[in-house]
N, C-alpha and C positions, 0 to 999 in steps of 0.2 A: 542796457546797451542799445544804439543808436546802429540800426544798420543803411546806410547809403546805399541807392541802386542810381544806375546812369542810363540805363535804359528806362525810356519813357515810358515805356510798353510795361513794363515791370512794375517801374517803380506807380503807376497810377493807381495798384492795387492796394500801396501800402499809404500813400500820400495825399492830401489835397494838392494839387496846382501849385499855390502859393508857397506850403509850406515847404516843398519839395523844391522848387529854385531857390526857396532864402537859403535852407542849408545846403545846396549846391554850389549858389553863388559864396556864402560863409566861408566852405570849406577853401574855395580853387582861391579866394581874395587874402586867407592866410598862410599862406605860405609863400606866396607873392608878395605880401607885405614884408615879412618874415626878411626875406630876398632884397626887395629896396633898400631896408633898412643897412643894409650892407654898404650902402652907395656904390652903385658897377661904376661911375663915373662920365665926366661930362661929354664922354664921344660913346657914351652908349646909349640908345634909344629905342623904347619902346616902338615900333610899328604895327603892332598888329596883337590883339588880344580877344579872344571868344572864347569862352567855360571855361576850360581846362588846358586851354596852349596859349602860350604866349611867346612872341615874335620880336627880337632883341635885333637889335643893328648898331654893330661899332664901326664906325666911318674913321679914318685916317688918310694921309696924304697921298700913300701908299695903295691904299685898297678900302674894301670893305667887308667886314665878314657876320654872319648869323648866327645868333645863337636860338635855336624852338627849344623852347619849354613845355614839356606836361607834368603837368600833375597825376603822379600815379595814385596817391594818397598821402594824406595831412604825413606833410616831415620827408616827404620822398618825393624826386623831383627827376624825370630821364632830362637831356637836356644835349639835343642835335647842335654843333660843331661845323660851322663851314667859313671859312674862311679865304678870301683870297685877297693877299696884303703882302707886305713886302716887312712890315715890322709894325709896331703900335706901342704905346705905353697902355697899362695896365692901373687902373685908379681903382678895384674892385678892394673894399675895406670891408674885411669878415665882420660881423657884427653879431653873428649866433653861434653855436661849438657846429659849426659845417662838416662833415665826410666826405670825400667827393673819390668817385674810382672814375677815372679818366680810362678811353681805349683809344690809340691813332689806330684809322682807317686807314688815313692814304695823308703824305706829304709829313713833313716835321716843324716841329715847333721847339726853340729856345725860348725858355724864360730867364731873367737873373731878375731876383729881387732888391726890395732897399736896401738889403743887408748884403749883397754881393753874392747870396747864396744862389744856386742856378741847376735849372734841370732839363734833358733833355727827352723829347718823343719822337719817336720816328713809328713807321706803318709797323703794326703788332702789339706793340708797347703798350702796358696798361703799368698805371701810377695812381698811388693810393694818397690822398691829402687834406690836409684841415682848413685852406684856402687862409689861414693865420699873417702869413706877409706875401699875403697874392702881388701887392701893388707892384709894379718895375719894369722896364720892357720887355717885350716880346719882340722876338725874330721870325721868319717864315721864310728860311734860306731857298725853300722852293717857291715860291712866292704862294702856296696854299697848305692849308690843314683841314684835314676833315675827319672827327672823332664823332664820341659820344662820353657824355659825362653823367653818371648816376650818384643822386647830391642827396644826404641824408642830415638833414634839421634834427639834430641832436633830440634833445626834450620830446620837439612832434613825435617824428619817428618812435621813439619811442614807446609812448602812450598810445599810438598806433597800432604797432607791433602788441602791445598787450591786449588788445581786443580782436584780433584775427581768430 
């Protein structure tokens, strides 16, 4: 069993230097990758990435909204929500068995998908989803949303989950 320490102070005791960012950097680069493969789509961009957060920007006509990523561990992903937009299209294409428990904080969100199907969030709201036919627009009738999204990578998560 492999145990990971994120504090530096810790982890020197069990690690060389080197060996200790390969599998830091290893672990925070698969499940990111994991995520890409997904394609968020072509108004989504990366801006901002160091260890274990990374900083999403989807730009629209409308507005523009954030999405921070951490990594809590391999398969599990918290994933901050901010949003201020008037509407967007949604290109996000699942590509792994995704889990995702949504919470609105503040403001609401419409989505309908390709399929017509459609769901809505307002503040309190928590929604449980496989992100399966993500892609379709999104609405932001108050022109923002601001949740949190806790995203469980089927397989990782799992294998994960059995070594705690």
């Amino acid at each position: 069993m492999v145990i990971y320490y994120y504090d530096w102070r810790t982890a020197q005791k069990f690690f060389d230097e080197k060996t200790f960012l390969e599998s830091w950097y290893r672990m925070n680069k698969d499940i990111f990758d994991t995520l890409d493969k997904a394609g968020f789509g072509s108004n989504v961009h990366e801006v901002a990435a160091e260890g274990e957060c990374r900083v999403l920007r989807l730009d629209d006509e409308s507005g523009e909204g954030f999405m921070t990523m951490y990594r809590v561990f391999d398969g599990v992903y918290l994933m901050y929500n901010d949003f201020h937009l008037k509407s967007c299209i949604s290109e996000y294409q699942n590509a792994e068995t995704i889990l995702c428990i949504d919470h609105c904080r503040e403001g609401r969100i419409e989505h309908e998908n390709s399929f017509g199907n459609r769901y809505y969030m307002e503040a309190g709201n928590l929604r449980i989803d496989r992100r399966v036919h993500h892609e379709g627009k999104v609405d932001l009738p108050l022109s923002h949303y601001h949740g949190i999204t806790i995203g469980f990578v089927q397989d990782m998560a799992q294998n994960s989950l059995k070594t705690l």
